[in-house]
C-alpha positions in Angstrom: 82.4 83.8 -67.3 83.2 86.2 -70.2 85.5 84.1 -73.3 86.1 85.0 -76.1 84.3 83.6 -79.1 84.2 86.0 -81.3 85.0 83.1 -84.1 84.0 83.5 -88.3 81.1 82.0 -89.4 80.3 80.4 -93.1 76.9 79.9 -93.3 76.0 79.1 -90.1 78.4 77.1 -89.2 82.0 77.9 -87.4 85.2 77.8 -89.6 88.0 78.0 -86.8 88.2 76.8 -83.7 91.5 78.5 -81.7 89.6 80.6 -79.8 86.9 78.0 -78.6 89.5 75.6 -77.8 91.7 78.5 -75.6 88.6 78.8 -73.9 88.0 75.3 -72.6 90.5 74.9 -70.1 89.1 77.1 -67.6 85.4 76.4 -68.7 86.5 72.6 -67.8 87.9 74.0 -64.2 84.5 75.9 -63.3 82.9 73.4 -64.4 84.6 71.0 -61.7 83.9 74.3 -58.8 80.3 75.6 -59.9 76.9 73.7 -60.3 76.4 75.8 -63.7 78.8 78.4 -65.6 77.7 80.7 -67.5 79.7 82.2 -70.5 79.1 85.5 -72.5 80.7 86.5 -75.5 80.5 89.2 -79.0 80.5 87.7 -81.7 81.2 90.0 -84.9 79.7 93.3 -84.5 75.7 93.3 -85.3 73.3 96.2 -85.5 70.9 95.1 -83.1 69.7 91.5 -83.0 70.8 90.3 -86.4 70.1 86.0 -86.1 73.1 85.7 -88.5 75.8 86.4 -85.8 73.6 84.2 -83.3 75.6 82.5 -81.0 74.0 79.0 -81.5 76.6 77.7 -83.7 79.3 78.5 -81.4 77.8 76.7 -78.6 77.2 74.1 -80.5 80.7 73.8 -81.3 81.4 74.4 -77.7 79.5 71.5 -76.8 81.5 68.8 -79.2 84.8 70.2 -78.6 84.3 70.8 -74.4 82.0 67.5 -74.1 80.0 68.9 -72.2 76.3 69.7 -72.8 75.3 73.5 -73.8 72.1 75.3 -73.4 71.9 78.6 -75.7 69.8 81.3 -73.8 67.0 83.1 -75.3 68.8 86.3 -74.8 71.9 88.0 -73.5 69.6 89.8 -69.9 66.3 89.5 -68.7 63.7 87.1 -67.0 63.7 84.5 -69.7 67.7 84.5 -69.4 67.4 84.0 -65.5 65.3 81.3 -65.9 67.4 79.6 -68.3 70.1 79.5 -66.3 68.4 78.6 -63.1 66.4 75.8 -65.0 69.9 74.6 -66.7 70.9 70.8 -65.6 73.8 70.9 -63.0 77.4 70.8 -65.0 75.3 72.3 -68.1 77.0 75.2 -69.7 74.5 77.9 -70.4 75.7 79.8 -73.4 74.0 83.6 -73.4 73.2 84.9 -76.6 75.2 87.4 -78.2 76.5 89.9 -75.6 76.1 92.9 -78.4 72.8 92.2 -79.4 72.6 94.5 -76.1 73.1 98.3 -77.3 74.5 99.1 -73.6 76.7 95.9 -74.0 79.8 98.2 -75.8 78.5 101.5 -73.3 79.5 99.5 -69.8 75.4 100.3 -69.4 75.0 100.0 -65.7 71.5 97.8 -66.6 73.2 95.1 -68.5 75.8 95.1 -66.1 73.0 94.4 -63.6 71.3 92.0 -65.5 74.7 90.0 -66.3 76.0 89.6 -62.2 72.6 88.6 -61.4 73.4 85.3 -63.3 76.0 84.1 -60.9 78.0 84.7 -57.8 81.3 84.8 -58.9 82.6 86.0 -62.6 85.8 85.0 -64.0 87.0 86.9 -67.2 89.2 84.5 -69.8 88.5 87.4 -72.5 91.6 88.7 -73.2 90.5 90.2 -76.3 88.3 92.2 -75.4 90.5 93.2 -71.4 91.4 97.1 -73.4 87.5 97.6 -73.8 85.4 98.6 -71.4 82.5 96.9 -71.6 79.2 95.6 -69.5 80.2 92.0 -69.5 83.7 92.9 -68.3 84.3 95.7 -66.7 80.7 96.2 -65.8 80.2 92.6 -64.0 84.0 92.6 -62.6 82.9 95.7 -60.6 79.1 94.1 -59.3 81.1 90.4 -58.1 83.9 88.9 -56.9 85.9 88.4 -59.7 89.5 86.6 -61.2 90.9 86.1 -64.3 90.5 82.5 -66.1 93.7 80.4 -67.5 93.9 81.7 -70.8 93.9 85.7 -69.2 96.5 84.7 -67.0 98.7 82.7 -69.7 98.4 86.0 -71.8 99.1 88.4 -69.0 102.4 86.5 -67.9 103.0 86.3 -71.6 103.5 89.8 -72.5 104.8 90.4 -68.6 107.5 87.8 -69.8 108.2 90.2 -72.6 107.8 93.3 -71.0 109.8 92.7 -67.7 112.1 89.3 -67.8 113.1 88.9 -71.5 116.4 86.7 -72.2 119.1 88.5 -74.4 118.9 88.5 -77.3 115.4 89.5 -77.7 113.9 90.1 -81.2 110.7 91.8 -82.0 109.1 91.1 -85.6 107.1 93.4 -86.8 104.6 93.6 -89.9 101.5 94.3 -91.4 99.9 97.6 -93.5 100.2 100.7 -91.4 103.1 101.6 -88.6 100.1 103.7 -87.2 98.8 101.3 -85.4 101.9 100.0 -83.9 104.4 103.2 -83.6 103.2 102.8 -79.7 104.3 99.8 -79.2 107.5 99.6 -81.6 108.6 103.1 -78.9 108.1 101.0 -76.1 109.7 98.3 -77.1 112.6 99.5 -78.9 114.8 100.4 -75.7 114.5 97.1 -74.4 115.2 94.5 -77.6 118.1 93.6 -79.6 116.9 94.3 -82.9 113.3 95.1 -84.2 113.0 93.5 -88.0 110.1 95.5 -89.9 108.5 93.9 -93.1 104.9 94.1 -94.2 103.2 97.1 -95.6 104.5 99.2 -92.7 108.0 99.2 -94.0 108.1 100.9 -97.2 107.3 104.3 -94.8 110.2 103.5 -93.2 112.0 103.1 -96.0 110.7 106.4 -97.7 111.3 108.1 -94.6 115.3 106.6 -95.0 115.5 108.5 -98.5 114.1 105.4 -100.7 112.1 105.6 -103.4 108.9 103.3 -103.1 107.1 103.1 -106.0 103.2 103.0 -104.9 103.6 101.2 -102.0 101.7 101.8 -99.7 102.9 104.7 -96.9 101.5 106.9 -94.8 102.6 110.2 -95.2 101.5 111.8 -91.9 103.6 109.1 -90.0 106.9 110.0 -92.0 108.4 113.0 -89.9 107.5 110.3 -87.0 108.9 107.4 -88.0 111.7 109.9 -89.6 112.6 110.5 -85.7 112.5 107.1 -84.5 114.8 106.0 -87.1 117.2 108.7 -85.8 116.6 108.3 -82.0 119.1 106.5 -80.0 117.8 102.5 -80.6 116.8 103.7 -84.0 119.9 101.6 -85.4 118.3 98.5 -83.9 115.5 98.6 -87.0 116.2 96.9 -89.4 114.3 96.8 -92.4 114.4 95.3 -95.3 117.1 94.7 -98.1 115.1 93.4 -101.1 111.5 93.0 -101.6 108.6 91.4 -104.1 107.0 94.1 -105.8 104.0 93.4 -108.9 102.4 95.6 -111.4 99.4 95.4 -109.4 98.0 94.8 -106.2 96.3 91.3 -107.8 96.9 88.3 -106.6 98.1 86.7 -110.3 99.4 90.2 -110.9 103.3 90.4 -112.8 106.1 90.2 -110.1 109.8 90.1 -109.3 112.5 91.1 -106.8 114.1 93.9 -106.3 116.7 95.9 -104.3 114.6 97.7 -101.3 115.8 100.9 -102.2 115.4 100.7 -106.0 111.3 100.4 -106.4 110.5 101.5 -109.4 107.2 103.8 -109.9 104.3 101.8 -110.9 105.1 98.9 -108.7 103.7 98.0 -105.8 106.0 95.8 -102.8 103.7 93.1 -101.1 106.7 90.7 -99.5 110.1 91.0 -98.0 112.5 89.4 -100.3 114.4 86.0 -100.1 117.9 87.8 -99.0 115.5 89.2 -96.6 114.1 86.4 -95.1 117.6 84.7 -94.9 118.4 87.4 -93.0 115.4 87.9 -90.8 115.4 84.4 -90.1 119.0 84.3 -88.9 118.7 86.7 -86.5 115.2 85.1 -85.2 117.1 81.6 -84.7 119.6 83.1 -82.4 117.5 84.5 -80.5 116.6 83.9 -76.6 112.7 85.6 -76.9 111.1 86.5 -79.8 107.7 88.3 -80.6 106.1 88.5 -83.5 103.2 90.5 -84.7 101.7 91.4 -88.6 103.0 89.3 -91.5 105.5 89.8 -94.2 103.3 90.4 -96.7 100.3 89.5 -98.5 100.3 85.8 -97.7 97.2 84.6 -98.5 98.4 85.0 -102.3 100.8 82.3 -103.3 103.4 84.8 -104.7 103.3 86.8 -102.0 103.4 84.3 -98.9 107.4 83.2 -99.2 108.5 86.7 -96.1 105.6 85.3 -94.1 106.4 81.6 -94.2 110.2 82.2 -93.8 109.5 84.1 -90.9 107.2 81.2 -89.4 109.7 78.5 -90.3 112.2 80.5 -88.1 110.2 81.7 -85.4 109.0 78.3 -84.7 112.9 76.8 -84.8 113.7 79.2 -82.6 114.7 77.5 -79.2 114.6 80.3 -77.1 110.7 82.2 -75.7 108.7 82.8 -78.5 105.2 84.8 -79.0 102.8 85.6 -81.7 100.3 87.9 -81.6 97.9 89.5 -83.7 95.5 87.7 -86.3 97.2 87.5 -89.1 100.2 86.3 -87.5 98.3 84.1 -86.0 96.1 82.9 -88.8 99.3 82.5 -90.9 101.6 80.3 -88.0 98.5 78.0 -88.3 98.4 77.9 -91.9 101.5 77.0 -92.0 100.8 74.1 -89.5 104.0 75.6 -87.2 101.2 76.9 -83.7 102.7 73.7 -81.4 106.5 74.8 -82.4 105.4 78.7 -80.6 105.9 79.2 -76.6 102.9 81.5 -76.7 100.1 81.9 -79.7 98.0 85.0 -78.2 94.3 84.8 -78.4 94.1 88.9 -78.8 95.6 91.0 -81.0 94.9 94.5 -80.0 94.7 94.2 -76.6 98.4 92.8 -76.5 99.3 95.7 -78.4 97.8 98.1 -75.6 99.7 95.9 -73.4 102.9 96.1 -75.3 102.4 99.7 -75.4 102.4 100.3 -71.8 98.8 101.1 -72.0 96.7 100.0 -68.8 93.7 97.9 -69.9 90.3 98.4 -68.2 89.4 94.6 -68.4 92.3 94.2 -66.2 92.6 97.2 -63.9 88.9 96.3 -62.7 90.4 92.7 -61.7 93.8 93.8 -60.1 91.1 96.3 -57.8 90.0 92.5 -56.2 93.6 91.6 -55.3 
């Protein structure tokens, strides 16, 4: 089986658990059906085998959150490994060491595909982070045996199938975070089919310099202006809305001098790091009316106390919202759980990119390979 716990670490020792706990549901089902799963994952990205990203903590973790006993491998392929697991107690989990400590791993090497199918007779992938890679331990073992997707890969799929296909009216998309490069894709392929597309975050002030607004030094990406210059003139570009007053500071410091100001009157030497409070009035509004709702990239900088109000605003409505909602991406997702607001969301995605891809009509390999078994 290939999860993914790809989770942080502090010294040693695991410091959030949402992606182990989205894993345990089909973990718990194999676990019913096989006498032993197996379950690769990354974790971070090492050079080599570097102990500190060792996946002992997480299956330790695994262990007191599944109940169920874990054996860590002493490897990710190789004879020790296939002993491991054929020596493993029945309804043991057998936990293989980081998946990247293999330099093919990341290459779809045809040898650690090998080495990985000869674990097992059946592979299920639950990684919906990594399905727009194409790796060894997805794409690479989906190809060797007869594969499915887990629970969480199929709540994700129908999740962003829901938003793609079958969306209630109205249907608002909230979009945020630094650079509108990494989501002009999917803002495109949305945009015909939503209601309105509200864009805060860092992304927005390129927006708004592209609308004839002075910015001050926020940030903006000046190779995305004549782009986003033509989206705001396309035919949905006057379902963008952006926004109408904004924190800026002297600074981009986290005690650093601030106040609010009109959107389009940012003086030079400031800096905007949050939608302002008419803003989020406004943004929220229009997410509490809404029938679906998805949500990716935060307001601002929210992990600084005078720059978390968009972001919080925007959770606060998203989870009233009675209608379909999703978040994706991990500081969305980070942020509707600071906020203590993840039970109040239809869907909290386990992968951030890979929904993108999705979102962006882009076919992803870890998926392709499975829809070849149907």
């Amino acid at each position: 089986m290939r999860s993914d716990l790809n989770v942080p670490l502090d010294n040693g020792a695991v410091t959030d658990f949402f992606r182990i706990a989205a894993s345990l549901e089909t973990i718990h089902e194999l676990i019913g059906k096989a006498r032993r799963v197996v379950v690769a994952s990354h974790l971070g990205r090492p050079q080599g085998h570097d102990m500190s990203l060792s996946m002992r903590p997480v299956a330790e973790t695994l262990a007191q959150l599944g109940g169920f006993d874990t054996v860590l491998a002493p490897g990710v392929i190789g004879p020790q490994v296939d002993a491991a697991v054929e020596h493993a107690p029945s309804e043991t989990v057998v936990v293989l060491e980081n998946t990247r400590f293999e330099p093919g791993e990341t290459k779809n090497d045809p040898r650690v595909a090998d080495g990985l199918a000869r674990l097992a007779d059946v592979f299920v992938d639950d990684a919906f982070g990594t399905a727009h890679r194409s790796h060894a331990s997805n794409v690479g073992v989906a190809q060797r045996l007869p594969s499915a997707a887990g629970r969480l890969l199929q709540a994700e799929i129908e999740a962003v199938d829901r938003l793609l296909t079958r969306s209630e009216r109205p249907y608002v998309v909230v979009m945020g975070g630094a650079k509108i490069s990494d989501k002009l894709g999917v803002i495109e392929n949305l945009l015909p089919k939503v209601d309105l597309m509200l864009i805060g975050g860092g992304m927005c002030f390129t927006l708004l310099q592209a609308s004839g607004y002075a910015v001050g030094d926020s940030i903006v990406e000046g190779s995305m202006l004549e782009n986003v210059a033509d989206l705001l003139a396309s035919e949905h570009g006057d379902k963008i809305v952006l926004p109408v007053d904004v924190v800026v500071a002297d600074a981009f410091a986290e005690e650093a001098e601030h106040e609010t100001v009109v959107a389009s009157r940012i003086r030079s030497g400031t800096i905007g790091l949050d939608i302002g409070p008419v803003t989020v009035k406004n943004f929220s509004g229009a997410i509490r009316e809404a029938e679906s709702v998805f949500w990716n990239g935060p307001m601002g900088v929210f992990e600084w106390e005078h720059f978390r109000a968009g972001t919080e605003g925007v959770t606060d409505a998203v989870a009233s919202c009675d209608g379909y909602t999703v978040v994706g991406g991990g500081d969305s997702v980070a942020a509707v759980r600071i906020f203590g607001r993840e039970g109040d969301i239809s869907h909290v995605s386990s992968g951030g990119g890979a929904g993108l891809a999705m979102l962006e009509g882009t076919e992803l390999p870890g998926l392709e390979v499975l829809r070849r078994e149907l």
